[in-house]
mmCIF file as Biopython writes it, N, C-alpha, C and O atoms, coordinates in Angstrom:
data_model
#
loop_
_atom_site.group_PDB
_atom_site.id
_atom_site.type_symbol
_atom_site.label_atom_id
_atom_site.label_alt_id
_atom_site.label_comp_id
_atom_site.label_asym_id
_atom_site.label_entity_id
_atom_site.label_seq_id
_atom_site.pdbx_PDB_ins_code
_atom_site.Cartn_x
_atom_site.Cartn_y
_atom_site.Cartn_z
_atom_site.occupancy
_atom_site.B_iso_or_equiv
_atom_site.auth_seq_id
_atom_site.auth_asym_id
_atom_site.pdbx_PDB_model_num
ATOM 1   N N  . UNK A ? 1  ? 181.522 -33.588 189.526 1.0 0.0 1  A 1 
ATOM 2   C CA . UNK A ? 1  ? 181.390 -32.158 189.320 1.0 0.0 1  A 1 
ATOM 3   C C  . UNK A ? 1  ? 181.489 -31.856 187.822 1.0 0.0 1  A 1 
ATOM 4   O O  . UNK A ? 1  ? 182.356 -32.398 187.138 1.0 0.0 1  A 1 
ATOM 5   N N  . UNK A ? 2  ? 180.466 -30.857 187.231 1.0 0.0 2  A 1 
ATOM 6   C CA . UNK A ? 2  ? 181.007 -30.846 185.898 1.0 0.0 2  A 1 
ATOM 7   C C  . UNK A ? 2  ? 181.783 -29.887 185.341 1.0 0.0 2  A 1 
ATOM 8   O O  . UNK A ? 2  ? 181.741 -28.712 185.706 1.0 0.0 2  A 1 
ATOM 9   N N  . UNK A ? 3  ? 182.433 -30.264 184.552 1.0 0.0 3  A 1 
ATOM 10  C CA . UNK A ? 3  ? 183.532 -29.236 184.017 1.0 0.0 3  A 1 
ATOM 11  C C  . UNK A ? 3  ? 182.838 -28.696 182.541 1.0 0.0 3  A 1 
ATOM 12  O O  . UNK A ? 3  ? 182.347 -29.247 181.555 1.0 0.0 3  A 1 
ATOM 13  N N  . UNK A ? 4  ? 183.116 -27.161 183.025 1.0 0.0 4  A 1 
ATOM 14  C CA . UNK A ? 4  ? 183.071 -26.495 181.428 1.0 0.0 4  A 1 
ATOM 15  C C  . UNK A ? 4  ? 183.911 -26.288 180.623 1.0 0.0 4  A 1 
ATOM 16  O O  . UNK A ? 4  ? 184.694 -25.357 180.808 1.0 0.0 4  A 1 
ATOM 17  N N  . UNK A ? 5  ? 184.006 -27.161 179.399 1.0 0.0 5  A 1 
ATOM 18  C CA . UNK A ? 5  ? 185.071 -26.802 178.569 1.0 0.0 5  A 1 
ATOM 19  C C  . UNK A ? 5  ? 185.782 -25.735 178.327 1.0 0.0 5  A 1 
ATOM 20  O O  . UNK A ? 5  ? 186.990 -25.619 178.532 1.0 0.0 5  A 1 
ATOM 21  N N  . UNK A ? 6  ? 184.667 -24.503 177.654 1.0 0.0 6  A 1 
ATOM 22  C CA . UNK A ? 6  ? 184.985 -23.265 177.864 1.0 0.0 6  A 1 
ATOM 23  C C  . UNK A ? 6  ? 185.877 -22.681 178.775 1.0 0.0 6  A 1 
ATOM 24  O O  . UNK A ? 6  ? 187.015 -22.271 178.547 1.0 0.0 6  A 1 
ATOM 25  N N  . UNK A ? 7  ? 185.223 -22.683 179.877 1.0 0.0 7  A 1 
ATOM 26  C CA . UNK A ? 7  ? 186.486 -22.758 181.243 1.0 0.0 7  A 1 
ATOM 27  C C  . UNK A ? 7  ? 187.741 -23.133 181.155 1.0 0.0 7  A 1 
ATOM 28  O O  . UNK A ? 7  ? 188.735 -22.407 181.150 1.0 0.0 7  A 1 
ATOM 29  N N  . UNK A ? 8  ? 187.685 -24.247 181.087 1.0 0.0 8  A 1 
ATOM 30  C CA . UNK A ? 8  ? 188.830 -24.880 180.650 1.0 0.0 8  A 1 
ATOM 31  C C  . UNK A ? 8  ? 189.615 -24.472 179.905 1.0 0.0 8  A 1 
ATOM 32  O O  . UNK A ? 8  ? 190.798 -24.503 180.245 1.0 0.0 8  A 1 
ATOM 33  N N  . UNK A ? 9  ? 189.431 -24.210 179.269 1.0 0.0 9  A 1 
ATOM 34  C CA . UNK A ? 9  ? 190.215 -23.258 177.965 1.0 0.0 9  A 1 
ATOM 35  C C  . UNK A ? 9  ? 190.921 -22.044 178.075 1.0 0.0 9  A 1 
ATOM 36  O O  . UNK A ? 9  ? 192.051 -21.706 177.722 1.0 0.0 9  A 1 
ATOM 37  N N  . UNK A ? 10 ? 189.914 -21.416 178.697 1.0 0.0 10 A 1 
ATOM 38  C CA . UNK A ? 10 ? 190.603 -20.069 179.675 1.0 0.0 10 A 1 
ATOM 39  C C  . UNK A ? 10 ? 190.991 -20.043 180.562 1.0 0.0 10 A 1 
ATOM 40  O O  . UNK A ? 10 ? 191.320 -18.930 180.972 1.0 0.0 10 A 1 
ATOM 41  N N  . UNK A ? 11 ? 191.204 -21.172 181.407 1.0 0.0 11 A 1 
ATOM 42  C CA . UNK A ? 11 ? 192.376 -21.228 182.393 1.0 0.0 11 A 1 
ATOM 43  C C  . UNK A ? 11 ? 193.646 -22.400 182.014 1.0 0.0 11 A 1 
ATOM 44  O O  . UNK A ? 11 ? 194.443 -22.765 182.878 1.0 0.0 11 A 1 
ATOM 45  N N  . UNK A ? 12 ? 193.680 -22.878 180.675 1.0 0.0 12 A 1 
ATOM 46  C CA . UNK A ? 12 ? 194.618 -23.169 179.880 1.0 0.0 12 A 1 
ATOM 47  C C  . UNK A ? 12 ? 195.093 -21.965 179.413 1.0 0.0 12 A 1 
ATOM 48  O O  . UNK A ? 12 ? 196.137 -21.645 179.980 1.0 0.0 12 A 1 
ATOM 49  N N  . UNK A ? 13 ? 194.746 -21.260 178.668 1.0 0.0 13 A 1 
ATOM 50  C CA . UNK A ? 13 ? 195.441 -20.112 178.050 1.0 0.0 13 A 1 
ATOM 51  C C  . UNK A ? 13 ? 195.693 -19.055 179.195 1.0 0.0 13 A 1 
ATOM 52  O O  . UNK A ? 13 ? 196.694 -18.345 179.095 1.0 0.0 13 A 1 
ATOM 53  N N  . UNK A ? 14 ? 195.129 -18.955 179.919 1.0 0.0 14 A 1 
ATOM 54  C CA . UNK A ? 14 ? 195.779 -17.585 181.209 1.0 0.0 14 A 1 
ATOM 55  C C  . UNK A ? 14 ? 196.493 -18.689 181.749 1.0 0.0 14 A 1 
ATOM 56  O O  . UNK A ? 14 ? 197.614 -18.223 181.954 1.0 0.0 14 A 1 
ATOM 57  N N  . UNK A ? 15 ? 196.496 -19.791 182.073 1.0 0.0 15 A 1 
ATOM 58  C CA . UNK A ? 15 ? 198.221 -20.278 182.612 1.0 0.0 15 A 1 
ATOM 59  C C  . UNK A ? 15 ? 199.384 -20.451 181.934 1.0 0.0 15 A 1 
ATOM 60  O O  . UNK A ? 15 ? 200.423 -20.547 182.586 1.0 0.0 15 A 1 
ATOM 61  N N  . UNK A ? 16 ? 199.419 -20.534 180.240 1.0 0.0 16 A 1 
ATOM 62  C CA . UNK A ? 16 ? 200.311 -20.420 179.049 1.0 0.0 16 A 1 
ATOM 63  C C  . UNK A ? 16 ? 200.522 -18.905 179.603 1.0 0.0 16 A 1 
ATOM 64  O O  . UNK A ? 16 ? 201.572 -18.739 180.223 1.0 0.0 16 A 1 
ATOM 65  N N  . UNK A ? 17 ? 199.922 -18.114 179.506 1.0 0.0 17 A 1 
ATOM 66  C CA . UNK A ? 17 ? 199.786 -16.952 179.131 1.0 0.0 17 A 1 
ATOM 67  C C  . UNK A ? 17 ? 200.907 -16.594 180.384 1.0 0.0 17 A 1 
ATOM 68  O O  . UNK A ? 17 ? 201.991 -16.164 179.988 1.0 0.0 17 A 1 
ATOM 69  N N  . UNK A ? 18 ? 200.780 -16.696 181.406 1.0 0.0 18 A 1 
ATOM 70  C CA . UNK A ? 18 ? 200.993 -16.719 182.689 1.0 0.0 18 A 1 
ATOM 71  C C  . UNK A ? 18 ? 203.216 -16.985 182.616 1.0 0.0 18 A 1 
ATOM 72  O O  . UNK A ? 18 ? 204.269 -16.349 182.630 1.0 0.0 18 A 1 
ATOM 73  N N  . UNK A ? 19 ? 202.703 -18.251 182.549 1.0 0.0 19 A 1 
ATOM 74  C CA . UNK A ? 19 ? 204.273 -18.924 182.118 1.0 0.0 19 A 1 
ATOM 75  C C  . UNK A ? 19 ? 204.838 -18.562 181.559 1.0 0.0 19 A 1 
ATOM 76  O O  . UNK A ? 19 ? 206.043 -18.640 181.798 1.0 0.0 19 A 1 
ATOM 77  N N  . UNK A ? 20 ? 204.425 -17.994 180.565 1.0 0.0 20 A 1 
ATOM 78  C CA . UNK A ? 20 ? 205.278 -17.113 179.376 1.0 0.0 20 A 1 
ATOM 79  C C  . UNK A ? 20 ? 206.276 -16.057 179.802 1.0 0.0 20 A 1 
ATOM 80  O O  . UNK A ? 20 ? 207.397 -15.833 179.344 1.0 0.0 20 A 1 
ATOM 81  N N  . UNK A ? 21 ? 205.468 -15.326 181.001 1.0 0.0 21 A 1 
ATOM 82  C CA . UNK A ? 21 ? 205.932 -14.483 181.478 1.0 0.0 21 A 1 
ATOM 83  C C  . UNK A ? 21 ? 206.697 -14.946 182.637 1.0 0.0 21 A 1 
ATOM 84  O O  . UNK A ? 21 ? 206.833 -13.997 183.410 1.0 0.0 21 A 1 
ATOM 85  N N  . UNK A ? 22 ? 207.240 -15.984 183.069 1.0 0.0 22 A 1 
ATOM 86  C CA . UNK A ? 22 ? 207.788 -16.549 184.481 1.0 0.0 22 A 1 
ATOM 87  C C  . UNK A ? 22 ? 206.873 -16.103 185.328 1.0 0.0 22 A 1 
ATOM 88  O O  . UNK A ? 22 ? 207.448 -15.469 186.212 1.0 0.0 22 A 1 
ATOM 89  N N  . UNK A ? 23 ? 205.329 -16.134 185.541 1.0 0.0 23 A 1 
ATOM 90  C CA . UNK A ? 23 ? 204.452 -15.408 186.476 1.0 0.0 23 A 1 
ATOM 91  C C  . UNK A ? 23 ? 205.115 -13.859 186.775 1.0 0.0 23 A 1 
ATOM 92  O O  . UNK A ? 23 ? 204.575 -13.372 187.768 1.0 0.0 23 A 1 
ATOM 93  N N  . UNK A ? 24 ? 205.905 -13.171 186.313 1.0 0.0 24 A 1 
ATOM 94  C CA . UNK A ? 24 ? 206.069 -11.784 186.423 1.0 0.0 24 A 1 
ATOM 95  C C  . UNK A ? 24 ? 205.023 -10.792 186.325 1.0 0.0 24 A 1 
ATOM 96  O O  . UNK A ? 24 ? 204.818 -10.227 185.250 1.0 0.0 24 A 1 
ATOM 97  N N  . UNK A ? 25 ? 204.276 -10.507 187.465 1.0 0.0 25 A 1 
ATOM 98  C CA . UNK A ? 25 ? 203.227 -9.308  187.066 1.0 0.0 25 A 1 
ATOM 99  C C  . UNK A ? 25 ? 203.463 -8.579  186.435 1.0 0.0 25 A 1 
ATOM 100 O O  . UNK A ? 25 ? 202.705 -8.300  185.505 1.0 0.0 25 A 1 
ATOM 101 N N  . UNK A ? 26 ? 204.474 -8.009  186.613 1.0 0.0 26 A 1 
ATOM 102 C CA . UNK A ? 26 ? 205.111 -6.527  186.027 1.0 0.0 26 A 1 
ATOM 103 C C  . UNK A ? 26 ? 205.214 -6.553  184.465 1.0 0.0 26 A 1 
ATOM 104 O O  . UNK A ? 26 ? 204.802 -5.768  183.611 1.0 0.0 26 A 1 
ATOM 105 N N  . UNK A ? 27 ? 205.895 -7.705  184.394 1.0 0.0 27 A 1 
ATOM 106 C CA . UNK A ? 27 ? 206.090 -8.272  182.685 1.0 0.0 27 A 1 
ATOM 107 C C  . UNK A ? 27 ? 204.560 -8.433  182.114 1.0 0.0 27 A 1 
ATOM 108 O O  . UNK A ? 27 ? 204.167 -7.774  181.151 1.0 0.0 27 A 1 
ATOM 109 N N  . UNK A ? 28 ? 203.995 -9.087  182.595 1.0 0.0 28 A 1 
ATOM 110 C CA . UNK A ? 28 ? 202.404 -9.430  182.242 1.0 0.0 28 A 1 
ATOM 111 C C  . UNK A ? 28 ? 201.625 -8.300  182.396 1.0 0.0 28 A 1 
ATOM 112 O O  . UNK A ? 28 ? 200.504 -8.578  181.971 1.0 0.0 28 A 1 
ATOM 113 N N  . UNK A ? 29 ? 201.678 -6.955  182.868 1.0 0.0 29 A 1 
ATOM 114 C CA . UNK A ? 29 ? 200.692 -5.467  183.121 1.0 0.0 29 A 1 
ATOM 115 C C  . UNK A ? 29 ? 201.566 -4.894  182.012 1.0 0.0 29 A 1 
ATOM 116 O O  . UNK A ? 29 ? 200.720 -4.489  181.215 1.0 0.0 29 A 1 
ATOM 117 N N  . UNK A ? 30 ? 203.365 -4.486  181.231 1.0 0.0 30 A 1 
ATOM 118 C CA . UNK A ? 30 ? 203.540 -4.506  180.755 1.0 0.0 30 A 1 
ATOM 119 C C  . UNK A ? 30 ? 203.383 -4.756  179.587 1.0 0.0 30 A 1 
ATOM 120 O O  . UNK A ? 30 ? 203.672 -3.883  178.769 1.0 0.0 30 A 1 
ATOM 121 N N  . UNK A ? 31 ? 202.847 -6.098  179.122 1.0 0.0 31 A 1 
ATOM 122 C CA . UNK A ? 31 ? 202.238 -6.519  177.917 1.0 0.0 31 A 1 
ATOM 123 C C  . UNK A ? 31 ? 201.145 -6.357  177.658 1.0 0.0 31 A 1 
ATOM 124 O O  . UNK A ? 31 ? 200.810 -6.194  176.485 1.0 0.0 31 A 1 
ATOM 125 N N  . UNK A ? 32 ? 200.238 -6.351  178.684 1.0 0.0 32 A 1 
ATOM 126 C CA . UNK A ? 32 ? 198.999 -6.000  178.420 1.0 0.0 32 A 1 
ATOM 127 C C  . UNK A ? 32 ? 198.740 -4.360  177.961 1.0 0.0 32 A 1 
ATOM 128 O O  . UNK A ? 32 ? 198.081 -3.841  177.060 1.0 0.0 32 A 1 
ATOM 129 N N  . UNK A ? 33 ? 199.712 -3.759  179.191 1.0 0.0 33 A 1 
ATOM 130 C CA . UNK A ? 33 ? 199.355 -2.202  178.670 1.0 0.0 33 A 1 
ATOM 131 C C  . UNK A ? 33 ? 200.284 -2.062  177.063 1.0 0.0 33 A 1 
ATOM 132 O O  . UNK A ? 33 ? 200.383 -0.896  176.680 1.0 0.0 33 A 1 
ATOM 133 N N  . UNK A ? 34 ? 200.670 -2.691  176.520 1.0 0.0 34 A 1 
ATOM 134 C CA . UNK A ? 34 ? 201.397 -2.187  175.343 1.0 0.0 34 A 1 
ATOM 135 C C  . UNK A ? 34 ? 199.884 -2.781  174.114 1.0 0.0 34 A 1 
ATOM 136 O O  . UNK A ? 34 ? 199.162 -2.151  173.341 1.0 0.0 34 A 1 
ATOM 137 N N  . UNK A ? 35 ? 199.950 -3.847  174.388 1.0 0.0 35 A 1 
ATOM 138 C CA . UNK A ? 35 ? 197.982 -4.230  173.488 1.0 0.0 35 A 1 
ATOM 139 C C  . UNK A ? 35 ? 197.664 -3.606  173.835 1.0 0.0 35 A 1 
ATOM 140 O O  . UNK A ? 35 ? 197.703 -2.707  172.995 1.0 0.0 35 A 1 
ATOM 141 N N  . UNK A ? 36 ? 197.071 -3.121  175.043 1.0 0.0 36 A 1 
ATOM 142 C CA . UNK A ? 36 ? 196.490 -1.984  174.737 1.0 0.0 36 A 1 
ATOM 143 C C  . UNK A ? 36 ? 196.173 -0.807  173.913 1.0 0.0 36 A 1 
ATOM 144 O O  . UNK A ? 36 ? 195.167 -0.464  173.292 1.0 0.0 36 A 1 
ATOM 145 N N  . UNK A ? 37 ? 197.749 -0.112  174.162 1.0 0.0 37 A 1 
ATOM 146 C CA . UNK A ? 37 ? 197.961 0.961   173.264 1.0 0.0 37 A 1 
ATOM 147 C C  . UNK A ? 37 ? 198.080 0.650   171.946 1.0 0.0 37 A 1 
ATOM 148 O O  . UNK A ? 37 ? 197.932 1.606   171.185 1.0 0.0 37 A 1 
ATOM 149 N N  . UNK A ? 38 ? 198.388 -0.802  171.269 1.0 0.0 38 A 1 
ATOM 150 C CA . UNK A ? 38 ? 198.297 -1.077  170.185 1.0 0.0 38 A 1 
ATOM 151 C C  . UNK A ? 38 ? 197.124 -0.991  169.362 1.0 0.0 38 A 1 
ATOM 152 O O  . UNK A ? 38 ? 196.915 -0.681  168.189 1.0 0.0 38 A 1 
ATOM 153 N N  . UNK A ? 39 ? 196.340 -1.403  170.451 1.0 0.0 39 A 1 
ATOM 154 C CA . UNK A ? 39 ? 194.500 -1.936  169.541 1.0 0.0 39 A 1 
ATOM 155 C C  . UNK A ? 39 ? 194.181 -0.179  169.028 1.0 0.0 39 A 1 
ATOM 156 O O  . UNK A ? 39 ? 193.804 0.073   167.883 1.0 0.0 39 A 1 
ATOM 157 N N  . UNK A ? 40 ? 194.394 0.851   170.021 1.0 0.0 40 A 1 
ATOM 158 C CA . UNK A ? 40 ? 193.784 2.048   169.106 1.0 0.0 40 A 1 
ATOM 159 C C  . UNK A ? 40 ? 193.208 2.517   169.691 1.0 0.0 40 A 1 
ATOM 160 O O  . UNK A ? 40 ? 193.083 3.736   169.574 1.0 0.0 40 A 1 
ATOM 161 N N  . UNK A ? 41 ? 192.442 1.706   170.785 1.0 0.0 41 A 1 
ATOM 162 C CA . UNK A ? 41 ? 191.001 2.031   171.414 1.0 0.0 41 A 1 
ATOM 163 C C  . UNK A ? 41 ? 191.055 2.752   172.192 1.0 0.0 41 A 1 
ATOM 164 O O  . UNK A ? 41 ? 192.148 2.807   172.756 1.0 0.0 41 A 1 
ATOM 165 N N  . UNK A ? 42 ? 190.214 3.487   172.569 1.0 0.0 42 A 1 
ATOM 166 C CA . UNK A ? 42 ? 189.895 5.169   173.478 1.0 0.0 42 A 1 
ATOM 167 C C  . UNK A ? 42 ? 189.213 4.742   174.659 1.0 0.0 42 A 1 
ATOM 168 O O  . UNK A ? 42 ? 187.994 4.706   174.825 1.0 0.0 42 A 1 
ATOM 169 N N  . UNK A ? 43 ? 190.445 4.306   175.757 1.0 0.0 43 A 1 
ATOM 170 C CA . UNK A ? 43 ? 190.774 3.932   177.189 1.0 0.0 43 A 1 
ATOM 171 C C  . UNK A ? 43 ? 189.968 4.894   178.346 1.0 0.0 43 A 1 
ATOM 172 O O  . UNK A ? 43 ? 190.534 5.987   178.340 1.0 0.0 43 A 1 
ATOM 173 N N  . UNK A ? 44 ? 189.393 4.890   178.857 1.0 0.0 44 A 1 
ATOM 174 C CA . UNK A ? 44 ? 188.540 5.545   180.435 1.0 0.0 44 A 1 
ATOM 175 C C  . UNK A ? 44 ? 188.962 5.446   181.129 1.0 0.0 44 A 1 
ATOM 176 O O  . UNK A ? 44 ? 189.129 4.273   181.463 1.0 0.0 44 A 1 
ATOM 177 N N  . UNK A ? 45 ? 189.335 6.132   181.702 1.0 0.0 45 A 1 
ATOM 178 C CA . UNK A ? 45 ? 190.028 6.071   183.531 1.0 0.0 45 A 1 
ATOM 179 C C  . UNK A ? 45 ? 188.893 6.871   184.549 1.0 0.0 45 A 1 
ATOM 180 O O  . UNK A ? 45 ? 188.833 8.066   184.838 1.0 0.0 45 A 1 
ATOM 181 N N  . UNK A ? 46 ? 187.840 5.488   185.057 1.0 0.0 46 A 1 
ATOM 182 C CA . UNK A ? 46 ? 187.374 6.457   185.988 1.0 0.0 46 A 1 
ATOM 183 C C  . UNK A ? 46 ? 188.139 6.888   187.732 1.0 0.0 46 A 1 
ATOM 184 O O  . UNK A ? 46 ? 189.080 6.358   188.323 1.0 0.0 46 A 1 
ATOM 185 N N  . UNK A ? 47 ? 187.523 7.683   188.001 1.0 0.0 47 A 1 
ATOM 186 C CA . UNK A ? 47 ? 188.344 7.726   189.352 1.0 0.0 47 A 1 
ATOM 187 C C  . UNK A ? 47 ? 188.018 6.879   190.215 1.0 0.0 47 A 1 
ATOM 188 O O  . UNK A ? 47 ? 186.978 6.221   190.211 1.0 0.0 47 A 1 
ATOM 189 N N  . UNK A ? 48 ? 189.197 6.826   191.294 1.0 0.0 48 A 1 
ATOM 190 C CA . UNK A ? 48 ? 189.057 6.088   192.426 1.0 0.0 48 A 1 
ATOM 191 C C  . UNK A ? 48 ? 187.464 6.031   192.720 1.0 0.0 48 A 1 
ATOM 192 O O  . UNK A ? 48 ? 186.928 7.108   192.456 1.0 0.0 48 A 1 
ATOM 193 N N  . UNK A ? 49 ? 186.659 5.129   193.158 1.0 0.0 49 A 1 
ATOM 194 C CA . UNK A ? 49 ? 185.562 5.133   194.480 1.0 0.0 49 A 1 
ATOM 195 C C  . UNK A ? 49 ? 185.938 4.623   196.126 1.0 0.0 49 A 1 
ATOM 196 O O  . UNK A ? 49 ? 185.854 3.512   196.649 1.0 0.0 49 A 1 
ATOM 197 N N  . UNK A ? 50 ? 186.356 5.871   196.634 1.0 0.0 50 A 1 
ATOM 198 C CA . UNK A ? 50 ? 186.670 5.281   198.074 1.0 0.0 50 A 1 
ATOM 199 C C  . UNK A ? 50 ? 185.413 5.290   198.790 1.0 0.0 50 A 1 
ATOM 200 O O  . UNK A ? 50 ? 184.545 6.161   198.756 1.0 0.0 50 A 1 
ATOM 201 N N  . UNK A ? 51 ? 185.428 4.288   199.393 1.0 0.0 51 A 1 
ATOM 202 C CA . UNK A ? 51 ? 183.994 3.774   200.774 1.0 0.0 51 A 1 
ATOM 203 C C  . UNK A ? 51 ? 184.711 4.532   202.054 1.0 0.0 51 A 1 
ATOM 204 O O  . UNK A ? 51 ? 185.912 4.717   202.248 1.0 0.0 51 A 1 
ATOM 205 N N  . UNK A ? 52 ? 183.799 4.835   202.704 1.0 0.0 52 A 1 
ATOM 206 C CA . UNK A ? 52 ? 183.948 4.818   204.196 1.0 0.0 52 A 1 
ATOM 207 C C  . UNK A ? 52 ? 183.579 3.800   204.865 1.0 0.0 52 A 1 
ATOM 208 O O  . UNK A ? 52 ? 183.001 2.836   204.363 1.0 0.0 52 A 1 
ATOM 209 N N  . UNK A ? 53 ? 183.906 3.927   206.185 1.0 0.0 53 A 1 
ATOM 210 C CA . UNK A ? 53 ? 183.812 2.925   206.997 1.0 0.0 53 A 1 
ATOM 211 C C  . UNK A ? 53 ? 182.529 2.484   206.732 1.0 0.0 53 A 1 
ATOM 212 O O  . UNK A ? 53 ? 182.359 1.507   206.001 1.0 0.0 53 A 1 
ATOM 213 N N  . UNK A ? 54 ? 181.147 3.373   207.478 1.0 0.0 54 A 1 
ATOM 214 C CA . UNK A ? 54 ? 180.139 4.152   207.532 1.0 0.0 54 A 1 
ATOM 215 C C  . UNK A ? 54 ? 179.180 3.459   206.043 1.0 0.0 54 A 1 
ATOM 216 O O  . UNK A ? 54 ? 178.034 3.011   206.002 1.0 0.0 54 A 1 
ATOM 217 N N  . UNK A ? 55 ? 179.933 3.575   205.251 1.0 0.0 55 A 1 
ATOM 218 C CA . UNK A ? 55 ? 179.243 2.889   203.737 1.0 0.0 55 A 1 
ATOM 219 C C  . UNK A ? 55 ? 179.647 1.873   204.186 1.0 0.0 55 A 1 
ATOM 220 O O  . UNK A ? 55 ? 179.034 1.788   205.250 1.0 0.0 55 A 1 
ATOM 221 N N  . UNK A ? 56 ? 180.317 0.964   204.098 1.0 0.0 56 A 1 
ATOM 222 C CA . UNK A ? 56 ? 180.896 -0.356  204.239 1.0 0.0 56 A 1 
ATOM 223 C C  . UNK A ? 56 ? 180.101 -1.134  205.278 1.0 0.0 56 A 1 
ATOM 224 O O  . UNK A ? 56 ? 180.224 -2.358  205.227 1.0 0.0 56 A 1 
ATOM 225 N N  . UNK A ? 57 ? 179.473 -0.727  206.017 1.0 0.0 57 A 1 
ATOM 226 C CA . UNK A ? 57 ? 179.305 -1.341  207.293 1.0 0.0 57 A 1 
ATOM 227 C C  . UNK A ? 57 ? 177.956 -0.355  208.262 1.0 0.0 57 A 1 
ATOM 228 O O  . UNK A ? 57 ? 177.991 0.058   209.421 1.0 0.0 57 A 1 
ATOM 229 N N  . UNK A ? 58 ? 176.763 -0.227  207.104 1.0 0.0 58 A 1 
ATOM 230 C CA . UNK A ? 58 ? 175.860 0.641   207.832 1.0 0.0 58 A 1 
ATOM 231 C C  . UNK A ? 58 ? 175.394 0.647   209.293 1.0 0.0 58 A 1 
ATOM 232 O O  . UNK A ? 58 ? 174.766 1.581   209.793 1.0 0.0 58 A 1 
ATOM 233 N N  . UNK A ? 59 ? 175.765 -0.504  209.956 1.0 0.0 59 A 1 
ATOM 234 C CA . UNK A ? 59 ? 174.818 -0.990  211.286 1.0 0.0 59 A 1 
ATOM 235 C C  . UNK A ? 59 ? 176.286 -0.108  212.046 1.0 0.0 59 A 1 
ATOM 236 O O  . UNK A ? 59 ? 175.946 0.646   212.957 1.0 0.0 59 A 1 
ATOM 237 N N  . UNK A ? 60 ? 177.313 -0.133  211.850 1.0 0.0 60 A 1 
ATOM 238 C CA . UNK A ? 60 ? 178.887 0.011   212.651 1.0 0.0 60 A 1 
ATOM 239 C C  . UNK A ? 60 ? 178.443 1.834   213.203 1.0 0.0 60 A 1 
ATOM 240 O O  . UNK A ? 60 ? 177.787 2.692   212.612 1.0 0.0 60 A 1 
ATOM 241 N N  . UNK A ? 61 ? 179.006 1.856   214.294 1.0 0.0 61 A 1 
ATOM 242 C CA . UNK A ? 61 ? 178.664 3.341   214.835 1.0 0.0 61 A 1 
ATOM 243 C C  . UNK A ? 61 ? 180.102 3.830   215.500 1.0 0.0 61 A 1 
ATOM 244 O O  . UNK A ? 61 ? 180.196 4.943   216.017 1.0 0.0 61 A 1 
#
């Protein structure tokens, strides 16, 4: 199978990245949202898109 280095690399550094944090999501959404607010950049929040059933599953009655 071949391996992409590239790849590789980025799932070396998101598992450092990872560890750093004892796998703590909270700690890791934490850090991220603080880069965030660091970089400056002018953030979008679009809204939710909720599906219906009906969308999800056109043939379903």
């Amino acid at each position: 199978m071949y391996k992409d280095p590239i790849l590789e690399e980025i799932h070396k550094y998101r598992e450092e990245y990872a560890k750093s944090f004892n796998y703590d999501l909270k700690a890791i959404f934490e850090d991220l949202r603080k880069k965030q607010i660091a970089s400056g950049r002018k953030v979008v929040k679009l809204p939710i898109k909720r599906w219906s059933n009906t969308e999800l599953h056109p043939t379903a009655s």
